[in-house]
N, C-alpha and C positions, 0 to 999 in steps of 0.2 A: 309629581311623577318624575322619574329619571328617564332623562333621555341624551344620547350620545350628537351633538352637532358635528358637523363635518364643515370646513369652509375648503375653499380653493381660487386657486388664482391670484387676481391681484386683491381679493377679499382675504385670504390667507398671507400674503405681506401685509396689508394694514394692521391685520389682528394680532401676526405676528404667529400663531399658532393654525394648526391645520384640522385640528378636531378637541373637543373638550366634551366631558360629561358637564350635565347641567337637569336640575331640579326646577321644574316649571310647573306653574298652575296652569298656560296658556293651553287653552281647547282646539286654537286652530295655530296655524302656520303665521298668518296676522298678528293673532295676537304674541305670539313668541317673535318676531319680528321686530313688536313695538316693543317689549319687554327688556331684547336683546339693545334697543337703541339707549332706551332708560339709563344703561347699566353706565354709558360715559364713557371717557377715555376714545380710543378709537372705533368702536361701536357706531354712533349716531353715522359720522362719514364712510363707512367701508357698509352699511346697510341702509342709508337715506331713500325715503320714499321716493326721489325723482331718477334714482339709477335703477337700469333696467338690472335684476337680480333673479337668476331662475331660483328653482327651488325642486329637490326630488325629498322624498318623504319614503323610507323603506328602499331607495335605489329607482322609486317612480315618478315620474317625473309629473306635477302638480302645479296648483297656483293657490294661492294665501288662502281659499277657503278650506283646505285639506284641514282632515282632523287630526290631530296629533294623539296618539295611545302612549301606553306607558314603555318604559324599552325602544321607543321607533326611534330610529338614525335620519335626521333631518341635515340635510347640505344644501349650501347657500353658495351659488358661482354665477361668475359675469357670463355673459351670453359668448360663445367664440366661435371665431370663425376659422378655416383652415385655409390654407393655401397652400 
């Protein structure tokens, strides 16, 4: 299925890019997570299972069991805080 990713933040300076299409068989948000790590390069470190990584799916905000459909825009950002 095609779907639009979003990064941001300092996950968007690692990747270097702020959003990509992208063709995935992954059914959840997990699995496109591990998928995305597979890929190399700066991947594995800008989405590592031990950094706190939110996640919204359609603009809503979710956690890695969410189901991914075809079309949905999935964004990936570090947790922040304001001041």
């Amino acid at each position: 299925m095609n779907i639009t990713l979003r990064y941001f933040a300092s996950i968007r300076e690692a990747l270097g890019t702020s959003s990509q299409a992208w063709q995935t068989q992954a059914g959840t948000v997990a699995a496109l997570r591990d998928e995305l790590m597979a890929q190399g390069g700066a991947y594995p470190e800008a989405l590592a299972r031990g950094k706190a990584i939110r996640v919204a799916v359609n603009q809503v905000m979710t956690d890695e069991s969410a189901a991914i459909n075809e079309g949905a825009e999935v964004a990936f950002f570090p947790p922040v805080t304001g001041g």
